[in-house]
C-alpha angles and dihedrals in degrees: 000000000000115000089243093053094061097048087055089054088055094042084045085050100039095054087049091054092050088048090057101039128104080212145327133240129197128195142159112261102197119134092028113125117215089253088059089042093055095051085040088055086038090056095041090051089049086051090049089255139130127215115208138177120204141150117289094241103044085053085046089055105046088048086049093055094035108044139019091240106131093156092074099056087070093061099052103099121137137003103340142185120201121204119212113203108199099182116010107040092196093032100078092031085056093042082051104051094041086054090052096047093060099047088042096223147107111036130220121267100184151295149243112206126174087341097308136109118247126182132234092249088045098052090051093067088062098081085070093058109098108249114257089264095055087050094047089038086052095043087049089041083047090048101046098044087076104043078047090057099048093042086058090046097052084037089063103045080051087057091041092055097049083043084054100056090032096061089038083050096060098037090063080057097264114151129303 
C-alpha cells in the first residue's frame, strides 16, 4: 500500500474518532516510557477513551474536514497525542490530568469539547470541576434533605400525639 493511501486510511480513522468523541484532548507526549504510556492507555480505556498518536497533519486534516476548530491546528506543534473520550467528556480528560500531575510530564496543547475550543490553560482548570457522580450524589443528597425533613416534622406530631394520650392516660390514674 502507497504511502498516500495509508495516510488517507488514518485520516479516514482519525475524522471518525472525532465524530464519535464527547471531546477531544491534545497534548505533547514527550518524556512518557512505554511503561507510563501502557497504564496511561489502561486508564483511558477505563474512562471509555482512546489514546493515539498520529502525524500532526494528518490530525490537522481530519479536524479540518470534521469540525469547524481552527483554533486547534495552531496548537499542534510538535510531537503530539491526542485523547478521544466516547462517553464522559470531563472524565478522561480528569483521569488524564491527575495522571500527569503525578509523573510531572507531558503538558496540555488544547481541547475540543462539545464541539468547542478550549485552551491549555483552560483545560487545566478541569480537574477542579466535581466528577459526574459527586454532582448527581450532591443533587440526590439536595433532594432528599427536604423529604427527610418532612418526613421528621409529620414523625413527631405523631410522638406528640402518643405523648398526649399517654400523659392524659396517666393522669386519669392508668399505669407508670
Amino acid at each position: 500500500m502507497a504511502k498516500k493511501d495509508i495516510n488517507k486510511e488514518i485520516v479516514k480513522t482519525l475524522k471518525d474518532k472525532i465524530d464519535r468523541s464527547k471531546s477531544v484532548l491534545f497534548t505533547d507526549y514527550l518524556g512518557i516510557n512505554s511503561t507510563d504510556a501502557n497504564i496511561l492507555r489502561q486508564k483511558m480505556k477505563d474512562n471509555d477513551a482512546e489514546m493515539v498518536i498520529a502525524k500532526n497533519t494528518l490530525i490537522k486534516v481530519a479536524i479540518s474536514e470534521t469540525t469547524n476548530q481552527k483554533d486547534v491546528v495552531k496548537d499542534l506543534e510538535g510531537p503530539t497525542a491526542a485523547i478521544f473520550s466516547y462517553n464522559d467528556p470531563i472524565s478522561p480528560i480528569k483521569t488524564f490530568l491527575e495522571f500527569i500531575q503525578k509523573k510531572d510530564f507531558p503538558k496540555v496543547k488544547s481541547a475540543i469539547i462539545d464541539n468547542s475550543y478550549f485552551s491549555a490553560e483552560q483545560v487545566s482548570r478541569i480537574k477542579d470541576i466535581p466528577s459526574k457522580e459527586q454532582i448527581l450524589s450532591q443533587l440526590v443528597g439536595s433532594l432528599k434533605s427536604p423529604l427527610s425533613n418532612i418526613t421528621n416534622v409529620l414523625g413527631g406530631v405523631q410522638r406528640k400525639f402518643v405523648y398526649a394520650i399517654n400523659a392524659i392516660y396517666k393522669s386519669k390514674g392508668g399505669e407508670n
